[in-house]
C-alpha positions in Angstrom: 115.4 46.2 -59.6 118.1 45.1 -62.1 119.2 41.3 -62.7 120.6 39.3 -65.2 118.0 37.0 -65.1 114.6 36.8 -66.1 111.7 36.6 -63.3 109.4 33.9 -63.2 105.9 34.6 -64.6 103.6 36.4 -62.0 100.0 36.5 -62.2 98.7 39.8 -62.8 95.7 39.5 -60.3 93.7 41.2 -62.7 90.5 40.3 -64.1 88.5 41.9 -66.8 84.8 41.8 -67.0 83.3 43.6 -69.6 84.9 46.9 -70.0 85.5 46.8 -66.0 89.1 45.2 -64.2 88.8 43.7 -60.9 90.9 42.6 -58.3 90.6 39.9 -56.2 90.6 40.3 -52.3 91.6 38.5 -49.9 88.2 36.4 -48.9 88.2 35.8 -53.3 85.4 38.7 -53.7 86.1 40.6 -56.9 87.0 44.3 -56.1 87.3 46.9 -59.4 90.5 48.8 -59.4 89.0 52.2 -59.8 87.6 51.7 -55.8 91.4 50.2 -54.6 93.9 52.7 -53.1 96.7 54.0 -55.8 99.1 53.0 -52.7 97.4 49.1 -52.3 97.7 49.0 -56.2 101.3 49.8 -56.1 102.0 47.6 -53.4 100.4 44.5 -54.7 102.8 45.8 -58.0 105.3 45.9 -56.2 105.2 42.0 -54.3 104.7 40.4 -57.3 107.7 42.4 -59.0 109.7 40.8 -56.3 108.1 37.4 -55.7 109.0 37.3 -60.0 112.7 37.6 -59.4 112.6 35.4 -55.8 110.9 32.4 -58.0 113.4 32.1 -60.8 116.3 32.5 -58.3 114.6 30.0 -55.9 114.5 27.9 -59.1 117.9 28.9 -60.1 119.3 27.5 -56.9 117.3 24.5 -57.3 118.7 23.9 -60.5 122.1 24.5 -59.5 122.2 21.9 -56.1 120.6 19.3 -58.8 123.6 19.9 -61.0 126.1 20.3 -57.9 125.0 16.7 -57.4 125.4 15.1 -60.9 129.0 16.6 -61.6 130.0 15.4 -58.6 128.7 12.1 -58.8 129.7 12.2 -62.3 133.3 12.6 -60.8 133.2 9.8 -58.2 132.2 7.4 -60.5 135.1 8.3 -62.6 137.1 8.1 -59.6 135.7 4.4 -58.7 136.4 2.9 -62.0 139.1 4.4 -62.2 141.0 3.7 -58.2 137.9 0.7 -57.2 137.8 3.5 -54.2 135.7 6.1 -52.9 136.6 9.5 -52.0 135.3 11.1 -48.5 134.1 10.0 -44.8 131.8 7.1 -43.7 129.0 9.4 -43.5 129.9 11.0 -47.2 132.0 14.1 -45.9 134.2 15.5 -48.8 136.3 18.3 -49.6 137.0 19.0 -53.4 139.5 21.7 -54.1 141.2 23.5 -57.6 144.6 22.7 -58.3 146.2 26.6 -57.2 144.0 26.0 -53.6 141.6 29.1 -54.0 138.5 27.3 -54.5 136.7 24.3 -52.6 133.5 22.4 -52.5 132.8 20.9 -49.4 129.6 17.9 -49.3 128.7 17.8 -45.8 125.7 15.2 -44.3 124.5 15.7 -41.2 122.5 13.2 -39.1 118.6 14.7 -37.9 118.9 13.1 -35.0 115.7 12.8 -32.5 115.7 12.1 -29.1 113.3 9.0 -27.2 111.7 8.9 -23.5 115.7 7.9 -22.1 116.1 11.4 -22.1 113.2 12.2 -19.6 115.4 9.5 -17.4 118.7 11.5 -18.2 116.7 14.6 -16.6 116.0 13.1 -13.4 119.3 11.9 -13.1 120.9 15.2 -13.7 118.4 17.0 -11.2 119.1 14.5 -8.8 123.0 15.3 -9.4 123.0 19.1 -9.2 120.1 18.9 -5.9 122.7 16.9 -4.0 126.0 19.1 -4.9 123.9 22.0 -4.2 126.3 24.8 -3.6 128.9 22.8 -5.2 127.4 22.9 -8.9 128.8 25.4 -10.6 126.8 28.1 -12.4 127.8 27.2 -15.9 126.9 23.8 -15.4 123.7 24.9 -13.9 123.3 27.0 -17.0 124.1 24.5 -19.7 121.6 22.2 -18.1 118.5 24.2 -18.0 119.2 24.9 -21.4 119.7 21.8 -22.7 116.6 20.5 -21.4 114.0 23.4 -22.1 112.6 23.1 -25.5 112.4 26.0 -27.9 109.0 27.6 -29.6 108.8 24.9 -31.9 109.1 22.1 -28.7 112.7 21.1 -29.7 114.9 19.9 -27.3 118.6 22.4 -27.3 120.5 19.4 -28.7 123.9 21.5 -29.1 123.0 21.9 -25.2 122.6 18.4 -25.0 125.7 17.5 -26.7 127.8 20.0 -24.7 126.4 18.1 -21.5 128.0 14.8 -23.0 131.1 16.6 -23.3 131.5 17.6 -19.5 134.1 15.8 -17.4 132.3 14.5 -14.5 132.6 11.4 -12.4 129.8 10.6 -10.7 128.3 7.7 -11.4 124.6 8.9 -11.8 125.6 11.5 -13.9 127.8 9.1 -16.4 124.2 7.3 -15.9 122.8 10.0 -17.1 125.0 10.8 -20.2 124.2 6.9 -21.0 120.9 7.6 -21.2 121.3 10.7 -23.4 123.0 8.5 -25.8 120.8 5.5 -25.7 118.1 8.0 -26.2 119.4 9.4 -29.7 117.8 8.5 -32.8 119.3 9.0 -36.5 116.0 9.7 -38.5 117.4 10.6 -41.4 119.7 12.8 -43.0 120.4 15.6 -45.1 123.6 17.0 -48.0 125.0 20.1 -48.1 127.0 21.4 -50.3 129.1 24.4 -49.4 131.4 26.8 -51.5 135.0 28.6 -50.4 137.4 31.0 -51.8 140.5 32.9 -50.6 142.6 35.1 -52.3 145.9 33.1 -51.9 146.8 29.7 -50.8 147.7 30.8 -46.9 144.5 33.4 -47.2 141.3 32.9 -45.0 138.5 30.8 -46.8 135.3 33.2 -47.4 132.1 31.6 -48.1 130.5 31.9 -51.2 126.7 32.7 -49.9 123.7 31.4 -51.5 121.4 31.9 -48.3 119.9 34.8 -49.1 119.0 36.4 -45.3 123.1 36.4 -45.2 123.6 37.6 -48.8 
């Protein structure tokens, strides 16, 4: 494995006693390295080889968003003393691009937003709904619905689901009760910044991502 940077200190996992080195093993009992497997040696060689390189880029990235951050605060503030104005959204949305248009930074914040016991009333309100148009509900509907409403493995309710319900065009008066509720049920918890990077080859090209998640690298 070649890189232009250098991995993070890994601990060995040996121990010397004596003349004898041990390994540790996975309940902490100490193991000498003459009894392990050449292949279980070369493995556990192996993982912390990697897990080197994965700490100092982790750390590298880490380093990087902190930096992302300063310069463009750094920037702003020149911009407010210099205009008495912000740049960007209400929610802190901005788009910073190079003068030839070939590179952008985008800061993007997004809400976490939770949902409260309204949404159990939505529920019944949109069963009610699709148990009285019965053969008139159509299947998509049906379909966006059950979605919406059944959690995930980690008990999450489908909000892009959910939000897709708000976005349907229906007039009955229970189910605009229902899409009330929906929104009287959301609650902004928090949120978090992102900060994205584009490129293109020419100023009418296709914006690429510049990827830092490594599972899409």
């Amino acid at each position: 494995m070649q890189s232009e940077f250098t991995p993070a200190p890994i601990p060995s996992g040996r121990v010397t006693v004596g003349e004898t080195q041990y390994m540790r093993d996975g309940k902490g009992g100490l193991i000498p390295t003459s009894l392990i497997k050449p292949q279980s040696l070369l493995e556990d060689e192996l993982v912390r080889k990697v897990m080197g390189y994965a700490v100092a880029l982790s750390d590298q990235v880490s380093r990087f968003k902190e930096h992302t951050f300063d310069d463009i605060g750094g920037f702003e503030a020149l911009l407010a003393q210099e205009y008495r104005a912000t740049i960007g959204g209400a929610k802190g949305n901005k788009t910073l691009m190079t003068h030839d248009g070939l590179f952008k930074v985008q800061v993007q914040v997004a809400d976490n937003i939770v949902f409260g016991p309204e949404l159990q009333i939505a529920k019944a309100l949109v069963d009610e709904c699709l148990n009285e148009w019965a053969e008139g509900a159509r299947d998509e509907i049906r379909a966006i619905v059950t979605r919406a409403f059944n959690t995930d493995k980690e008990g999450q309710i489908n909000r892009s689901e959910i939000f897709m319900l708000l976005r349907l065009e229906i007039a009955d008066q229970r189910w605009q009760r229902a899409m009330k509720a929906i929104r009287d049920a959301m609650r902004v918890v928090g949120s978090k910044t992102y900060v994205r990077c584009y490129r293109r080859e020419t100023c009418d090209g296709a914006w690429e991502a510049v990827t830092i998640d490594l599972a899409k690298a």
